[in-house]
C-alpha positions in Angstrom: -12.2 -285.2 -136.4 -10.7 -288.8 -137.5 -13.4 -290.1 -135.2 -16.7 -288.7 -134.5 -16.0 -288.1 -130.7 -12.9 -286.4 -131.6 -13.3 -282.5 -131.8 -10.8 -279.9 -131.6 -11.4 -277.3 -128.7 -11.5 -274.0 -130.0 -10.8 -270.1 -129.1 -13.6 -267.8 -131.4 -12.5 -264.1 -131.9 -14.2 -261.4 -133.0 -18.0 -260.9 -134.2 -20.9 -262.8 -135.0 -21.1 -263.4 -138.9 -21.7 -265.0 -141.6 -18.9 -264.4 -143.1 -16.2 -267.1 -143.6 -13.8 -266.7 -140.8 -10.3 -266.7 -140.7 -8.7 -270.2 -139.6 -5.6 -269.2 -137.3 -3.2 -272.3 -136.2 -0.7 -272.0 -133.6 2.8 -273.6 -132.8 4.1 -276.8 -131.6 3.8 -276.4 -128.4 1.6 -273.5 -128.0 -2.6 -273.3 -127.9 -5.4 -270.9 -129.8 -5.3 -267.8 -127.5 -1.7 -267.1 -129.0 -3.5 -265.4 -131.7 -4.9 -262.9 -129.0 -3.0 -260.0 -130.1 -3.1 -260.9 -134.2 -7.2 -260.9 -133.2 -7.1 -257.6 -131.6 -5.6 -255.9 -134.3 -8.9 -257.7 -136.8 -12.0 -256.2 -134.5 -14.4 -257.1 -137.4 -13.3 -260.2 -138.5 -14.4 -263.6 -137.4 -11.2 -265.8 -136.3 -11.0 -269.2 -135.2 -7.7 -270.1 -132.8 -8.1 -274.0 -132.5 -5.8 -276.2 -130.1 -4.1 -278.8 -131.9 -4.2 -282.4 -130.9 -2.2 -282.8 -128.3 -2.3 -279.2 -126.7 -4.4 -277.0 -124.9 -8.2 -278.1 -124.4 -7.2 -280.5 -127.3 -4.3 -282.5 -124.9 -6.2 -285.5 -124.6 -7.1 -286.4 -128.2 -5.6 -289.5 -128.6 -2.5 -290.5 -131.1 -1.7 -290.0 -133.9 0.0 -286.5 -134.1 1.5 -285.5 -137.6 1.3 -282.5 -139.7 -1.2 -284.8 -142.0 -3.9 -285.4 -138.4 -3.7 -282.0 -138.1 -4.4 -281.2 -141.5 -7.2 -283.6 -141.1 -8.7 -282.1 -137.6 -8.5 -278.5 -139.2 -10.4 -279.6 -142.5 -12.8 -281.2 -139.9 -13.1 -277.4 -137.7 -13.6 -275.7 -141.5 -16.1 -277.8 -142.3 -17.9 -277.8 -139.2 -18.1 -273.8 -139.9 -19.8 -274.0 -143.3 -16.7 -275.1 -145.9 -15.8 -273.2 -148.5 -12.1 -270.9 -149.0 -11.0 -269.0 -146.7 -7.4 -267.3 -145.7 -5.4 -269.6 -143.1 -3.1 -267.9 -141.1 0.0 -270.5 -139.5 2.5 -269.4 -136.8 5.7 -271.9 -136.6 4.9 -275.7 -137.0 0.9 -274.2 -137.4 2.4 -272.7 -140.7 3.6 -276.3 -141.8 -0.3 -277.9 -141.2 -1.7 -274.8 -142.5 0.5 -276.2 -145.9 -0.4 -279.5 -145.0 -4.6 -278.3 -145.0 -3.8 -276.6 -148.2 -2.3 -280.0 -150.0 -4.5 -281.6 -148.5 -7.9 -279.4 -149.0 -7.3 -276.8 -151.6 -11.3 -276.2 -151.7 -10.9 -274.9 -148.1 -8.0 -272.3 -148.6 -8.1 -269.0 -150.2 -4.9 -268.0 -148.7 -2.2 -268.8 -147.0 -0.2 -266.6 -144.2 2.8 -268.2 -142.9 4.2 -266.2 -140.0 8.0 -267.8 -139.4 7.2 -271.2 -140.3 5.7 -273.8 -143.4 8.9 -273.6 -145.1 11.8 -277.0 -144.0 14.1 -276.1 -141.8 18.0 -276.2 -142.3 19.9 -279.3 -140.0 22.0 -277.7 -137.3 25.5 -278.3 -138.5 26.3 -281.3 -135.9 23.0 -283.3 -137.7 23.0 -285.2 -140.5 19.3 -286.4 -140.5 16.5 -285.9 -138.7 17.3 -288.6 -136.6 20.3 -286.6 -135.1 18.0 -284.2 -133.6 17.3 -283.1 -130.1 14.3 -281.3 -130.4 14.0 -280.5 -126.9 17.3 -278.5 -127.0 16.1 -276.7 -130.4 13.1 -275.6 -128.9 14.6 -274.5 -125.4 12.5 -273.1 -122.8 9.2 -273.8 -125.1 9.6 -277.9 -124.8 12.0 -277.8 -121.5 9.0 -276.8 -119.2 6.7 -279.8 -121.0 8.9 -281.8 -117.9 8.7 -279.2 -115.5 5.9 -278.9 -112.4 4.5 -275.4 -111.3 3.0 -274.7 -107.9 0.6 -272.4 -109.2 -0.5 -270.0 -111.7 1.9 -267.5 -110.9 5.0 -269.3 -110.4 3.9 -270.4 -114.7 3.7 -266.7 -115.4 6.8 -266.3 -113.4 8.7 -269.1 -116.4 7.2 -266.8 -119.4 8.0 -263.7 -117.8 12.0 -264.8 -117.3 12.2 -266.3 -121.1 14.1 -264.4 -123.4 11.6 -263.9 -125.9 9.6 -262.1 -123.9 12.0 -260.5 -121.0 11.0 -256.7 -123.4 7.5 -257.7 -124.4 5.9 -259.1 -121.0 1.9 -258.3 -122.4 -1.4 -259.0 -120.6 -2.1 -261.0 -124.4 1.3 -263.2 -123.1 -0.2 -263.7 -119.8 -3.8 -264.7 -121.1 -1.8 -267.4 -123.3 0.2 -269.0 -120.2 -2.6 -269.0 -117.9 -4.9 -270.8 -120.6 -2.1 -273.1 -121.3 -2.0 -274.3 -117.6 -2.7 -277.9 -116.9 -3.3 -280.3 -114.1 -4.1 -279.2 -109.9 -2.1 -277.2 -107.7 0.9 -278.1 -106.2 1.6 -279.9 -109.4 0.2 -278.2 -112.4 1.7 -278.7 -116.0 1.8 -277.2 -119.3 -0.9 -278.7 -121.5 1.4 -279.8 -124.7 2.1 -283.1 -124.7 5.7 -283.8 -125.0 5.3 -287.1 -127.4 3.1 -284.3 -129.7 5.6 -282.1 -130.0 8.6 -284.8 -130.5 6.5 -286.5 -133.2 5.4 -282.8 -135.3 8.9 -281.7 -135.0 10.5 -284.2 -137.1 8.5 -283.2 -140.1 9.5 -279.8 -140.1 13.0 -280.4 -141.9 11.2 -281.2 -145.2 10.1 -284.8 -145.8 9.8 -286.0 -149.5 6.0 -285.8 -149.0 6.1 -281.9 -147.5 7.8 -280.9 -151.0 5.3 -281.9 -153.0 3.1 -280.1 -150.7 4.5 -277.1 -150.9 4.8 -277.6 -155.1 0.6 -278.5 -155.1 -0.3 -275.0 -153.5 -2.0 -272.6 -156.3 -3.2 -270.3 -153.9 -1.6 -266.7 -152.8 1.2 -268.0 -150.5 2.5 -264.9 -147.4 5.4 -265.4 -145.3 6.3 -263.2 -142.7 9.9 -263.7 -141.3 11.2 -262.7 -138.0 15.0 -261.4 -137.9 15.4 -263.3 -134.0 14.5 -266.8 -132.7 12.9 -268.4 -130.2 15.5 -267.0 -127.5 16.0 -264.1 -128.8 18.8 -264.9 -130.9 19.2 -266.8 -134.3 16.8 -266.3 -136.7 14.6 -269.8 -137.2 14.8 -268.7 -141.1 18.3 -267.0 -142.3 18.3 -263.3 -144.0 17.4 -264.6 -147.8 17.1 -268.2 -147.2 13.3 -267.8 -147.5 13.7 -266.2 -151.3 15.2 -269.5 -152.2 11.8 -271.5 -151.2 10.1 -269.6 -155.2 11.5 -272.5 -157.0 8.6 -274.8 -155.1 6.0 -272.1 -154.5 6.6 -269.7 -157.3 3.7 -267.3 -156.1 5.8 -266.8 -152.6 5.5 -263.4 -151.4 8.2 -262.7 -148.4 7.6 -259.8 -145.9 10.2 -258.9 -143.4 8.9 -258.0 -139.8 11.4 -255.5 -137.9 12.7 -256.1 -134.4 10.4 -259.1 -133.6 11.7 -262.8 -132.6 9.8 -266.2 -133.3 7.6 -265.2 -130.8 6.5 -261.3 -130.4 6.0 -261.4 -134.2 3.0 -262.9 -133.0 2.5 -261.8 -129.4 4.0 -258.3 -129.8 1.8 -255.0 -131.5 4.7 -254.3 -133.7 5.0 -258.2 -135.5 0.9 -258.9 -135.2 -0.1 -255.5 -136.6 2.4 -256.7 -139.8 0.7 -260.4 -139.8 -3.2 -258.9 -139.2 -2.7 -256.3 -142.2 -1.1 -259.5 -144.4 -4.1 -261.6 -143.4 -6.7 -258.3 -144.2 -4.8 -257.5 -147.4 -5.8 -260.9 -148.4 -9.0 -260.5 -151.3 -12.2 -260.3 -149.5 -13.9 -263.9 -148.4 -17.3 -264.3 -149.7 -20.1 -265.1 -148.2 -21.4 -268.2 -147.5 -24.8 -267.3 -149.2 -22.6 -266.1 -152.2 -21.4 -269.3 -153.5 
């Protein structure tokens, strides 16, 4: 990664193959094995699920966090599997360093597939920069239990099973993702995103000057997927038609609505990762590494 001892741990899905695989990047607070279900519904394809610095098995890579380190740790994970283009999938802030990769790397990216997310978000009303902010009230539940102890596994899975996203879509895929994200020993076992990672990724997702032009370099087929609910179950992260208004930077934008999904079972849920995996394999065939 930046430094040689620095390597992002890493969930691999599907077969043994040559062929270039899918590079799948999660959300601010979340690890690889959210991908699970997305994975499931791509048997033959190869998929790497990293953890971002700062989460998961990748919790204690040091500072600094930023969409431009990840970009920089991800280039590092494609390389390390042979180079070359390939389609990147991005759920939430993973769909804003999934742009950042592409800026950054265009060699490496074939295609982009933002689910909900890569695209600035709109100020709450109340904010007038950035710096007005409270990111751990925006993300709710998701960054509230970065502070909060767990006895044990279960008493974890009981906090995912009681969050609204999930209260209809409770899934063996949602339980594999909590207990992986478990930190720490019992009686006082923690989530394993670290709080300062998620403070300092979320203030680049309202559109810094340097994220534009970003988003104006891409040349590649760009995807977004948009769920109609949020990350409780209620507002939408992205309004009905607010992503159409994103062509005038990326003018090869194609928008797909995802029925009856939030921020998170567009992911987690059959219905929204059936939507994403067919996006992802609709996506012109990767070649080979021998082929180029």
């Amino acid at each position: 990664m930046s430094a040689a001892d620095e390597v992002l741990a890493a969930t691999v899905f599907g077969p043994v193959s040559d062929e270039r695989a899918l590079l799948a990047v999660h959300g601010i607070t979340a690890n690889g094995r959210s991908w699970d279900t997305v994975a499931a519904h791509l048997p033959e394809r190869r998929l790497i699920a990293p953890d971002l610095r700062g989460r998961g098995r990748s919790n204690r890579l040091p500072r600094p966090y930023g969409l431009r380190t990840h970009a920089a740790d991800l280039a590092d994970v494609v390389d390390a599997d042979g180079g070359g283009a390939r389609t990147v999938l991005g759920h939430s802030m993973g769909a804003f360093a999934a742009v950042a990769l592409a800026a950054a790397r265009p060699d490496l990216v074939e295609r982009l597939v933002l689910v909900d997310g890569g695209f600035p978000l709109a100020l709450p009303p109340d904010a007038a920069s950035v710096d007005d902010l409270d990111l751990g009230v925006l993300l709710g539940p998701a960054a509230q239990r970065l502070a909060m102890e767990f006895a044990d596994a279960e008493a974890y899975l009981d906090f995912w099973r009681a969050h609204p996203a999930f209260v209809r879509d409770w899934s063996p895929a949602v339980e594999t993702y909590a207990r992986y994200d478990l930190d720490g020993e019992a009686p006082r076992r923690r989530a394993s995103a670290v709080a300062a990672a998620m403070l300092e990724d979320g203030a680049e997702l309202y559109g810094p000057d340097w994220y534009l032009e970003a988003l104006r370099s891409l040349r590649m087929p760009v995807t977004v997927l948009r769920a109609p609910r949020g990350l409780i179950d209620t507002d939408p992260l992205y309004a009905a038609g607010a992503l159409e208004d994103f062509r005038a930077l990326v003018p090869q934008l194609e928008v797909l609505e995802v029925d009856d999904v939030n921020h998170y079972t567009i992911l987690f849920a059959d219905r929204g990762a059936s939507r994403v995996a067919a996006a992802s394999a609709s996506a012109s065939t990767n070649p080979t590494k021998e082929s180029t």
